[in-house]
DRENTILO-222529 format. One record per residue (C-alpha): residue in one letter; x, y, z. Coordinates in nm, 3 decimals. Each point is the difference from the previous one (the first is absolute). Example, Ala and Ser with C-alpha at 12.3 -4.5 7.8 and 13.67 -1.06 7.14 Angstrom:
<pts>
<pt type="A" u="1.230" v="-0.450" w="0.780"/>
<pt type="S" u="0.137" v="0.344" w="-0.066"/>
</pts>
This chain:
<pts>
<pt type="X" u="0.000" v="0.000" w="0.000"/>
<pt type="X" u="0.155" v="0.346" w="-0.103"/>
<pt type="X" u="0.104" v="0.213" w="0.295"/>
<pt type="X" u="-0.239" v="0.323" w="0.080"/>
<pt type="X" u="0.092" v="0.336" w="0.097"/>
<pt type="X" u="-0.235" v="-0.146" w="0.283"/>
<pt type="X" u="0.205" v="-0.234" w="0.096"/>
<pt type="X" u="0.319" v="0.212" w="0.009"/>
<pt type="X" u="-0.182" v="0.275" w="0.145"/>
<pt type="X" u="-0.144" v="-0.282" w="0.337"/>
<pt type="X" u="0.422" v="-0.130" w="-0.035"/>
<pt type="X" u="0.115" v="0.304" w="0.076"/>
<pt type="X" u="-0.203" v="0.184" w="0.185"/>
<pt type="X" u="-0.148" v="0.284" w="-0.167"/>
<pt type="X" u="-0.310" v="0.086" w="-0.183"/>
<pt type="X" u="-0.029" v="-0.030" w="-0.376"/>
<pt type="X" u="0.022" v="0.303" w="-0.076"/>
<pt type="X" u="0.366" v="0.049" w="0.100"/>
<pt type="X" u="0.074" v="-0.320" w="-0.155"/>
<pt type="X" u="-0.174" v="0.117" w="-0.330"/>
<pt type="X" u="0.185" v="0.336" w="0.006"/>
<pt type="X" u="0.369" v="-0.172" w="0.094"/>
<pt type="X" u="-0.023" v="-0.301" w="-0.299"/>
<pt type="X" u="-0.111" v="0.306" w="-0.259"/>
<pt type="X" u="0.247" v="0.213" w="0.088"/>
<pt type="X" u="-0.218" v="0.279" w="0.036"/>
<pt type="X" u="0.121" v="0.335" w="0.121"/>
<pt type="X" u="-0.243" v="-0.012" w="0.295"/>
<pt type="X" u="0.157" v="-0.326" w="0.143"/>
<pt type="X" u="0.292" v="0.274" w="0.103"/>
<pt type="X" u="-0.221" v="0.121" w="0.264"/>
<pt type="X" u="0.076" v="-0.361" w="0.169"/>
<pt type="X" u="0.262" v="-0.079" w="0.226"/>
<pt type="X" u="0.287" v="-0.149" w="-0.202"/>
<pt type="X" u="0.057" v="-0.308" w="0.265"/>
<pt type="X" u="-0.393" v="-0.026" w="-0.102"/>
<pt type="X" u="0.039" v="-0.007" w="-0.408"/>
<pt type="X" u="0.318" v="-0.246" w="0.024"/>
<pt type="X" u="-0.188" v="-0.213" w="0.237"/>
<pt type="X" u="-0.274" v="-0.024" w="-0.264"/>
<pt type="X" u="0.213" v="-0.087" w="-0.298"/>
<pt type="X" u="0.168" v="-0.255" w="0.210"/>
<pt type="X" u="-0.318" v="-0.166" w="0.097"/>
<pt type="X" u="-0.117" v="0.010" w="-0.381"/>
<pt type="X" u="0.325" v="-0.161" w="-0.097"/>
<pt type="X" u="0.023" v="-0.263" w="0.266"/>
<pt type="X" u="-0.382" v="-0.083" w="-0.105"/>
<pt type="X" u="0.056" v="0.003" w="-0.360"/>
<pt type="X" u="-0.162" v="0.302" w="-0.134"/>
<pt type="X" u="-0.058" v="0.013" w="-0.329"/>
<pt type="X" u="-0.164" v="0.345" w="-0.136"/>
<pt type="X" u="-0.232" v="-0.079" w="-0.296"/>
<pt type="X" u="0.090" v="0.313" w="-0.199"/>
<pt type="X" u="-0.206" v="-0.104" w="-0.306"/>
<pt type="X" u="-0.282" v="0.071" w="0.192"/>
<pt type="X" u="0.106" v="0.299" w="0.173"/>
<pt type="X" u="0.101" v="0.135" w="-0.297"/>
<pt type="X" u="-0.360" v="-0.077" w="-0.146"/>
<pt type="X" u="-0.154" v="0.177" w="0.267"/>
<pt type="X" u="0.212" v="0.236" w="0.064"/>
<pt type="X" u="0.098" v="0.085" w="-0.383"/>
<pt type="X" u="0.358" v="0.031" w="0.179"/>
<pt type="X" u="0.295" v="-0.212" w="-0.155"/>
<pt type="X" u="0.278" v="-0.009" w="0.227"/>
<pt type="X" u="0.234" v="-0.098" w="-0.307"/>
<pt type="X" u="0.297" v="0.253" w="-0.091"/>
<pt type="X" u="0.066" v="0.016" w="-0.426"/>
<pt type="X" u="0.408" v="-0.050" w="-0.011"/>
<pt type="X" u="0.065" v="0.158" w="-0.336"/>
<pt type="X" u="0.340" v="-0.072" w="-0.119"/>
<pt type="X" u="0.292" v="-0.088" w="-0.289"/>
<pt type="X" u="-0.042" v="-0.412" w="0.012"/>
<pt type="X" u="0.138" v="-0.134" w="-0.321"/>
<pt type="X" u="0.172" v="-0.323" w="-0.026"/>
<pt type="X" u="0.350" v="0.167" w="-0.130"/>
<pt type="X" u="-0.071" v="0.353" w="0.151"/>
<pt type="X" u="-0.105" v="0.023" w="0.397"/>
<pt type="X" u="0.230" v="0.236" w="0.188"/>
<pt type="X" u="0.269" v="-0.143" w="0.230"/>
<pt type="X" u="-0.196" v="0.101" w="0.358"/>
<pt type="X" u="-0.373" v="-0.097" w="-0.096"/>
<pt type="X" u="0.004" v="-0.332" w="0.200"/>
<pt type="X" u="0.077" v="0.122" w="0.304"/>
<pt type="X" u="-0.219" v="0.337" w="-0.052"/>
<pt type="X" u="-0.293" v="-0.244" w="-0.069"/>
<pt type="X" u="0.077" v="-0.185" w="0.355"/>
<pt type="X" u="-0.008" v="0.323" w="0.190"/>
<pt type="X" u="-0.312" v="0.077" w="-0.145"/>
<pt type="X" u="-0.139" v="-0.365" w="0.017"/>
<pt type="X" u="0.070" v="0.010" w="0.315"/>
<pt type="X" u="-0.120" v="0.316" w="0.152"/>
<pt type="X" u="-0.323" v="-0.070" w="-0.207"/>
<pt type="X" u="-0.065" v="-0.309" w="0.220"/>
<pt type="X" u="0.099" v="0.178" w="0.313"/>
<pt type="X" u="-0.349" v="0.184" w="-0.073"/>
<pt type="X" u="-0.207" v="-0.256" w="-0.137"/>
<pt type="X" u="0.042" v="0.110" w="-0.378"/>
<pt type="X" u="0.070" v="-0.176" w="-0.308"/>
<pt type="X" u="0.261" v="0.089" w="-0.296"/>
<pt type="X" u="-0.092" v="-0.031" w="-0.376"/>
<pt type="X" u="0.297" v="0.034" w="-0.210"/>
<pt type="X" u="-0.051" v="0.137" w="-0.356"/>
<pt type="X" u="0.236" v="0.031" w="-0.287"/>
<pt type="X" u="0.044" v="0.367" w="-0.179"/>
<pt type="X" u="-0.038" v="-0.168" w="-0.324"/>
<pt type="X" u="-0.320" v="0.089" w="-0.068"/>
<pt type="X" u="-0.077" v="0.299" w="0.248"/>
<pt type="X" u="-0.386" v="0.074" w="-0.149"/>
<pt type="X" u="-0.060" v="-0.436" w="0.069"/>
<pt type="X" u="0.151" v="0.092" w="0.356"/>
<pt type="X" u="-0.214" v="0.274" w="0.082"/>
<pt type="X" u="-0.284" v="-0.134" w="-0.141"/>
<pt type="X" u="0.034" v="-0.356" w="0.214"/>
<pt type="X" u="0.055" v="0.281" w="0.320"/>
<pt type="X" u="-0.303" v="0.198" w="-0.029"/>
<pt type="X" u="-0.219" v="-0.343" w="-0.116"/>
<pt type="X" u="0.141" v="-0.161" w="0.362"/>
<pt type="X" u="-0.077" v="0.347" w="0.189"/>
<pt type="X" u="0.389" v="0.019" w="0.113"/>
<pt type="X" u="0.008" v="0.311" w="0.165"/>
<pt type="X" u="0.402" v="-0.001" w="0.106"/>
<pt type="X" u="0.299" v="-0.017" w="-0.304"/>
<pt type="X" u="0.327" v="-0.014" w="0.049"/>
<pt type="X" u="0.192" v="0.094" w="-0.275"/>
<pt type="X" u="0.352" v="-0.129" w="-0.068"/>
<pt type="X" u="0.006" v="0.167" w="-0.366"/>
<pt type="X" u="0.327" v="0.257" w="-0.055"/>
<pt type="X" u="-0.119" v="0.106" w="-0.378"/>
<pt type="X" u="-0.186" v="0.348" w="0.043"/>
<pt type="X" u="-0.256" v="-0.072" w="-0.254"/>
<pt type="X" u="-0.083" v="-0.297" w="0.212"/>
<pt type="X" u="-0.018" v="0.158" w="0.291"/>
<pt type="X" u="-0.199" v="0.256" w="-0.155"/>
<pt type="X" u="-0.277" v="-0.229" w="-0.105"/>
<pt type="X" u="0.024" v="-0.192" w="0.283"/>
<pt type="X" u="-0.078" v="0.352" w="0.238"/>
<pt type="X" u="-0.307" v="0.092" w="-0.278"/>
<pt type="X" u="-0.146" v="-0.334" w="0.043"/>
<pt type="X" u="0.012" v="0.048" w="0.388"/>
<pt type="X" u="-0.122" v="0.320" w="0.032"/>
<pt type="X" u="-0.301" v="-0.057" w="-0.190"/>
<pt type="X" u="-0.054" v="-0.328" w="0.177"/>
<pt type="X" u="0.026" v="0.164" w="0.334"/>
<pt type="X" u="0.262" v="-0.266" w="0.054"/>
<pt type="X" u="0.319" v="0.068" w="0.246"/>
<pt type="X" u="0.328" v="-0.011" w="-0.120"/>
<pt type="X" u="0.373" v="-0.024" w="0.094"/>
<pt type="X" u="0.278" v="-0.005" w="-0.233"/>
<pt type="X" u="0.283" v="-0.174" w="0.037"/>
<pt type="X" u="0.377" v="0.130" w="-0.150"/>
<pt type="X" u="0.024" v="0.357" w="-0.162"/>
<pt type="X" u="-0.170" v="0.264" w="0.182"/>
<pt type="X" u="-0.378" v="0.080" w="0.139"/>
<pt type="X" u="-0.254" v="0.197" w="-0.312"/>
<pt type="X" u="-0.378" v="0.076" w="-0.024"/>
<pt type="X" u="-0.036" v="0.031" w="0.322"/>
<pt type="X" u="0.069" v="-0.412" w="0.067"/>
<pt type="X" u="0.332" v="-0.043" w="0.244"/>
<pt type="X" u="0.321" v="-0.197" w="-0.086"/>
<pt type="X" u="0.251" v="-0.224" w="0.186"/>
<pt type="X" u="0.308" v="-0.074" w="-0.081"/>
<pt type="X" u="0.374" v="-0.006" w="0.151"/>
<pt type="X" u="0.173" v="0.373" w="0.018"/>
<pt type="X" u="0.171" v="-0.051" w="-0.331"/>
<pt type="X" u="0.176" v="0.357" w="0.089"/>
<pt type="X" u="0.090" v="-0.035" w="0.331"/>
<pt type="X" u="0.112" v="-0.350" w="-0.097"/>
<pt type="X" u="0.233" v="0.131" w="-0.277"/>
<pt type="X" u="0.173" v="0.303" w="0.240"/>
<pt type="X" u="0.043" v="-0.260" w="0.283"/>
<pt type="X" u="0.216" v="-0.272" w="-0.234"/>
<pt type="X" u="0.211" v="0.302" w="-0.075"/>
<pt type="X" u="0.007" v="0.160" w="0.330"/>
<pt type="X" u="0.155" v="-0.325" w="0.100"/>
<pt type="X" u="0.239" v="-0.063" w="-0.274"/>
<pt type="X" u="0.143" v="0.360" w="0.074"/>
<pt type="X" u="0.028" v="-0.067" w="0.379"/>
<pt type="X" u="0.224" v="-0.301" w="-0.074"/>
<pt type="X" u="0.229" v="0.222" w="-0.225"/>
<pt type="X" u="-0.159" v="-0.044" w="-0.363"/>
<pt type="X" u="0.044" v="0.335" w="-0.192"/>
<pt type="X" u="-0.077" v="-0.138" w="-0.361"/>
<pt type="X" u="-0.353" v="-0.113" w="0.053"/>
<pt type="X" u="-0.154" v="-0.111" w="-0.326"/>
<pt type="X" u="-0.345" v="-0.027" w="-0.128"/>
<pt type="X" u="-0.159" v="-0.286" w="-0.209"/>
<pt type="X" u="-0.338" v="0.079" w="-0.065"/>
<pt type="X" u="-0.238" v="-0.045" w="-0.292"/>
<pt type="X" u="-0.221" v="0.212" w="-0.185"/>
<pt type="X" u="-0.292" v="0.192" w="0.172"/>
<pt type="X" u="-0.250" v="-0.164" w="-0.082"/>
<pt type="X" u="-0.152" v="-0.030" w="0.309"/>
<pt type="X" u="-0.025" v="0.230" w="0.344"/>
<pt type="X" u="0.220" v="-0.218" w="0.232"/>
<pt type="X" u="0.292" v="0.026" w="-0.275"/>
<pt type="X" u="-0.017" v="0.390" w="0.047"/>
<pt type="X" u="-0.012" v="-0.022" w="0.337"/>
<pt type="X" u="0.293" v="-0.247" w="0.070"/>
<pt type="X" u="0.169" v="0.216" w="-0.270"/>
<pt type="X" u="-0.065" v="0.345" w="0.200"/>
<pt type="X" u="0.083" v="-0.218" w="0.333"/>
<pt type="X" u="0.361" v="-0.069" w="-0.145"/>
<pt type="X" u="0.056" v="0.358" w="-0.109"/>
<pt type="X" u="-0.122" v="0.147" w="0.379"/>
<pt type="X" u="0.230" v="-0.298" w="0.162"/>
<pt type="X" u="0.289" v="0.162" w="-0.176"/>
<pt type="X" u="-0.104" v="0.304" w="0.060"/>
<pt type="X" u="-0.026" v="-0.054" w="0.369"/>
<pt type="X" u="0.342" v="-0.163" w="0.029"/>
<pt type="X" u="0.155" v="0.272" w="-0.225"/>
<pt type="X" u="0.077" v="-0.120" w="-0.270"/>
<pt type="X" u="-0.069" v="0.110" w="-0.348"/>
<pt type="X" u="-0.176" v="-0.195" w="-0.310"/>
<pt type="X" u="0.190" v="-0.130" w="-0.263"/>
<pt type="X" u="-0.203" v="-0.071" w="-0.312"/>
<pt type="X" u="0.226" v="-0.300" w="-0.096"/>
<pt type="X" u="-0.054" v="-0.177" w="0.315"/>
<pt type="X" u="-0.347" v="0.003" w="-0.085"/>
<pt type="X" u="-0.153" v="-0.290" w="-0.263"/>
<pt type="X" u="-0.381" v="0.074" w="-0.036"/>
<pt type="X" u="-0.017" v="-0.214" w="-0.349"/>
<pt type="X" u="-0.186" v="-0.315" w="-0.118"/>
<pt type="X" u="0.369" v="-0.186" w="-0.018"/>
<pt type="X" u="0.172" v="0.018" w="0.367"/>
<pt type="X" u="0.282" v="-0.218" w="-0.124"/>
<pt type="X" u="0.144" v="0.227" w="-0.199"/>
<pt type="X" u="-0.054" v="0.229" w="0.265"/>
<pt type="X" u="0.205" v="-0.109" w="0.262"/>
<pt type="X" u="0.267" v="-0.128" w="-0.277"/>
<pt type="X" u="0.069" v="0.375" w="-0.080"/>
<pt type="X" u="-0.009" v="0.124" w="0.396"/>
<pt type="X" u="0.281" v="-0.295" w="0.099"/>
<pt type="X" u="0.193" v="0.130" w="-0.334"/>
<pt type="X" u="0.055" v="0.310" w="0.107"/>
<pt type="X" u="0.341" v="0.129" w="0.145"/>
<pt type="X" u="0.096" v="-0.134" w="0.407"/>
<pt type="X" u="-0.132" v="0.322" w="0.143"/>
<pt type="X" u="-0.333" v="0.041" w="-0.188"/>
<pt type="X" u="-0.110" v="-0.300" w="0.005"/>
<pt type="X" u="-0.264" v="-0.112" w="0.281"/>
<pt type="X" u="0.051" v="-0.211" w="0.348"/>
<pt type="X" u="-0.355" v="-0.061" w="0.013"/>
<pt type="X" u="-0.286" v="-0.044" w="-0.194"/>
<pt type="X" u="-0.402" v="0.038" w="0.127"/>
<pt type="X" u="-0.208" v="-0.220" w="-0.269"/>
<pt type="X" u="-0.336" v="0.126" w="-0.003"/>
<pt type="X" u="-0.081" v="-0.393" w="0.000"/>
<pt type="X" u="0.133" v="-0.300" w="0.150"/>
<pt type="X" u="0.036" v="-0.152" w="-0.411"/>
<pt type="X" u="0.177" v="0.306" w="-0.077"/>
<pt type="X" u="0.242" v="-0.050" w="0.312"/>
<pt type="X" u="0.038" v="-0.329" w="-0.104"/>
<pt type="X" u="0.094" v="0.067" w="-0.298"/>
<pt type="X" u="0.224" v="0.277" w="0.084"/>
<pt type="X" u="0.193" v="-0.208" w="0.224"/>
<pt type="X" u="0.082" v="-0.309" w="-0.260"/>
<pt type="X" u="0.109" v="0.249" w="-0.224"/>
<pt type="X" u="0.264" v="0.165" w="0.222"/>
<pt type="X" u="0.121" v="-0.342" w="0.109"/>
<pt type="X" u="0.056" v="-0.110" w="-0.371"/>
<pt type="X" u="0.161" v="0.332" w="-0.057"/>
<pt type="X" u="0.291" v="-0.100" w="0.276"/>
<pt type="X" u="-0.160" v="0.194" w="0.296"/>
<pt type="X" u="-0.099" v="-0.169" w="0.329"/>
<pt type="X" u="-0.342" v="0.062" w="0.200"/>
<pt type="X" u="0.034" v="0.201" w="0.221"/>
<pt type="X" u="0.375" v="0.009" w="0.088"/>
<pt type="X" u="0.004" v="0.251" w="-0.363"/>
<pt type="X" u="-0.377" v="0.061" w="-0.095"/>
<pt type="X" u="-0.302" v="-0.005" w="0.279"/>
<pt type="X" u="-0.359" v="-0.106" w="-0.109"/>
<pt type="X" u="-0.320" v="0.101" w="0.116"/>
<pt type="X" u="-0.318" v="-0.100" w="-0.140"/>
<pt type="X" u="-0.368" v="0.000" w="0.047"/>
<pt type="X" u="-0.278" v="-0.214" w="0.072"/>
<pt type="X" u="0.171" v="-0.227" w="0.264"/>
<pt type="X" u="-0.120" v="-0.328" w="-0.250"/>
<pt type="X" u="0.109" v="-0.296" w="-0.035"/>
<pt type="X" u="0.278" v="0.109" w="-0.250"/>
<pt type="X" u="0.170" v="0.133" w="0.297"/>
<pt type="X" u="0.067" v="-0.327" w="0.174"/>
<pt type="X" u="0.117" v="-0.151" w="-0.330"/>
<pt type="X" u="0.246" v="0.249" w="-0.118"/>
<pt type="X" u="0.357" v="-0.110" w="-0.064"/>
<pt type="X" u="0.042" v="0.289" w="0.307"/>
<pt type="X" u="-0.282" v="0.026" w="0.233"/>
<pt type="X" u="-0.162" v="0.294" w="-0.084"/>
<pt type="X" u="-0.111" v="0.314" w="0.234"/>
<pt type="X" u="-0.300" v="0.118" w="-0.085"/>
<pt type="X" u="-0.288" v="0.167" w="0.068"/>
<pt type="X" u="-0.311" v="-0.182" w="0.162"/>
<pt type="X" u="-0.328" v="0.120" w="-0.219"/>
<pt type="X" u="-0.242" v="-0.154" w="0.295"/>
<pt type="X" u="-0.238" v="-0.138" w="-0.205"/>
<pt type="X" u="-0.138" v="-0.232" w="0.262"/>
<pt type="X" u="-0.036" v="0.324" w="0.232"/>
<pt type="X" u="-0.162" v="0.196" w="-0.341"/>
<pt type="X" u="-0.286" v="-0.288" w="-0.050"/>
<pt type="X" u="-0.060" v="0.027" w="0.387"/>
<pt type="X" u="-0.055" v="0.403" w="-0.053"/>
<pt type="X" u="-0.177" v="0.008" w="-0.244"/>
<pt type="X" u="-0.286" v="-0.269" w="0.138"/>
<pt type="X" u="0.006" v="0.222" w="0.373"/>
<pt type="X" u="-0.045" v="0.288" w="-0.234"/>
<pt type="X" u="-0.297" v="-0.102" w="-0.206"/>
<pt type="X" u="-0.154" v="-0.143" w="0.305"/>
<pt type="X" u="0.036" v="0.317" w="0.220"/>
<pt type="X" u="0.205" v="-0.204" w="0.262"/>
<pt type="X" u="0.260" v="0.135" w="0.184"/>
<pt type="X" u="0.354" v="0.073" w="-0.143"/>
<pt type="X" u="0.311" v="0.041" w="0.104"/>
<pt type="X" u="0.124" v="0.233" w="-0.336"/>
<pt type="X" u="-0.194" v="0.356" w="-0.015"/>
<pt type="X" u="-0.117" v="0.114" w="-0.306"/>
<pt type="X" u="0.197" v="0.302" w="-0.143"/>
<pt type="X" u="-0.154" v="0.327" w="-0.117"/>
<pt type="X" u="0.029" v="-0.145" w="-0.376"/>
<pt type="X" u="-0.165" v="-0.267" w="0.106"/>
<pt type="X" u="0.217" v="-0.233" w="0.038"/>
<pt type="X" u="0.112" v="-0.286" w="0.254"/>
<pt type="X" u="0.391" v="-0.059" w="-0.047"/>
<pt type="X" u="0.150" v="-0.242" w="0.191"/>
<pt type="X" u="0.324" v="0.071" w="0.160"/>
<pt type="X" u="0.376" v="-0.140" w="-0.229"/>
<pt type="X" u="0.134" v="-0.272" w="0.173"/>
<pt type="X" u="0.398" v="-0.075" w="-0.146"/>
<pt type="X" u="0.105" v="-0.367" w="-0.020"/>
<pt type="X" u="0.369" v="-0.046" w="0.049"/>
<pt type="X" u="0.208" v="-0.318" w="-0.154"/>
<pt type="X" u="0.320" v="-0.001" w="-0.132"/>
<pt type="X" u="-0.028" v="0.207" w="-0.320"/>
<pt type="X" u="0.081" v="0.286" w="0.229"/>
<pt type="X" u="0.281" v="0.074" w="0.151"/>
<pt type="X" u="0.216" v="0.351" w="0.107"/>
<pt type="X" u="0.145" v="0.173" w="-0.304"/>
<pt type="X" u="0.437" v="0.006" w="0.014"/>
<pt type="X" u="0.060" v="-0.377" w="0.076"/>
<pt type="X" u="0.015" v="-0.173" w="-0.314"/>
<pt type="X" u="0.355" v="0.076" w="-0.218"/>
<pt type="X" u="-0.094" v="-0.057" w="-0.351"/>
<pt type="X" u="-0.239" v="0.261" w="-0.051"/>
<pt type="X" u="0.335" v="0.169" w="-0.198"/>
<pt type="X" u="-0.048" v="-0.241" w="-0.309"/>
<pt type="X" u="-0.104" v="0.141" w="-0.337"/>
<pt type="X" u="-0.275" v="-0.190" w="-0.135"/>
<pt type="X" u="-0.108" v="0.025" w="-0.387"/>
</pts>
């Protein structure tokens, strides 16, 4: 026989209305006593509780499913989107929602499954603008609540993301404070807001540490091979002791180039990357890098969407940035203790 909010409410000692309030998450189950709403939940879970939402849902014409929205193609699904999708699988279940994932392959068959299903939450993982764009037109006429996840809040609709810029101007602020003074840049084009803003982050960690830009430590091209060749070319004293890769594959990359060109990792060239993935681990040199918190970003945006508390305040622009956090390995090290940094590479 299924279990009753009766039953739970007779376990633990409370009327049904507070066990009602507690299991739906409701705002007015706040006005409870928290040893109160935990004691419910336990006594639910110890019973075996099941919530029919199907029928709440029917009755209620509330869904308690969130629309994950997202780039999930079998050669093409960004590096942290597993462990973005736990954070906000997980968080979900904390307060008795569902996720539905949906590819952005077909945006108008996405929105149109959302509004058929009465989804009133999206979570959007898209970075393209014109995505976005749609994907904030669809929700605003659908009275539907949205966060965006990566780039930066618009229309109104917040976004979360790692500070890309503080990020950037903390890698550097580090490599100076161990003695690097030839900080280079690989970036990419800007395409896309966080680029700029890891860019601009670079520029004001150099800046802080006083030290001036130089335009040929600085690869913003499709072909970072050939940028990096031409910065390790040039003469002893121009050339870089570090490089910040806007991207662990970039760092990566950076640092099996300078080791086929003669120089060692980090004794004569430090790395620092981004993204803290798996790359890092694997890398000839353990990389340093930059954790992008995607777990911690799901989390966010679910508490966000929700209305439940948060430990990241939304900023004037409206967003909710969450604070770098630098990953050290061996790729780093001070700058002066290596001794063939004096080679001439062609």
């Amino acid at each position: 026989m299924a279990v009753t909010i009766k039953d739970i409410a007779k376990a633990a000692r409370v009327d049904k209305a507070a066990v009602s309030l507690t299991l739906r998450d409701r705002p007015e189950a706040q006005r409870l006593r928290p040893e109160t709403r935990e004691r419910i939940l336990k006594t639910a879970r110890e019973l075996g509780y099941q919530r029919n939402l199907l029928a709440s849902a029917t009755r209620t014409g509330v869904v308690n499913t969130i629309a994950v929205i997202g780039r999930f193609r079998k050669d093409d699904v960004p590096p942290c989107t597993n462990r973005m999708l736990a954070g906000i699988l997980t968080t979900c279940t904390q307060y008795g929602y569902n996720i539905k994932v949906y590819s952005d392959m077909n945006l108008d068959a996405v929105f149109e499954e959302i509004g058929g299903s009465r989804i009133l939450h999206v979570i959007s993982l898209l970075v393209k603008q014109e995505d976005r764009q749609r994907t904030a037109d669809f929700c605003r006429r659908g009275g539907i609540r949205l966060v965006h996840v990566f780039e930066d809040a618009s229309d109104g609709f917040p976004s979360v993301n790692t500070d890309n810029f503080a990020s950037a101007r903390e890698v550097v602020k580090h490599l100076a404070s161990i003695g690097h003074r030839r900080i280079a840049l690989l970036c990419a084009p800007h395409r896309y807001h966080y680029i700029r803003e890891r860019h601009e982050g670079y520029l004001q960690g150099l800046r802080d540490a006083g030290l001036q830009a130089d335009s040929r430590l600085i690869d913003c091209s499709e072909d970072s091979g050939q940028g990096v060749a031409a910065m390790l070319a040039l003469p002893e004293k121009e050339r870089p002791s570090a490089v910040f890769a806007l991207a662990d594959s970039l760092a990566v990359k950076a640092e099996y180039l300078a080791i086929r060109l003669g120089f060692r990792v980090p004794e004569d060239l430090s790395v620092f990357g981004f993204g803290n993935t798996e790359a890092c681990g694997t890398a000839f040199v353990p990389l340093s890098s930059v954790e992008e918190s995607p777990y911690d970003c799901g989390e966010l945006a679910v508490k966000i969407i929700l209305d439940k508390p948060a430990d990241v305040c939304r900023r004037e622009d409206g967003r909710y940035l969450i604070a770098p956090l630098l990953v050290h390995r061996d790729s780093t090290g001070p700058c002066g203790h290596g001794h063939r940094n004096n080679r001439n590479i062609k």
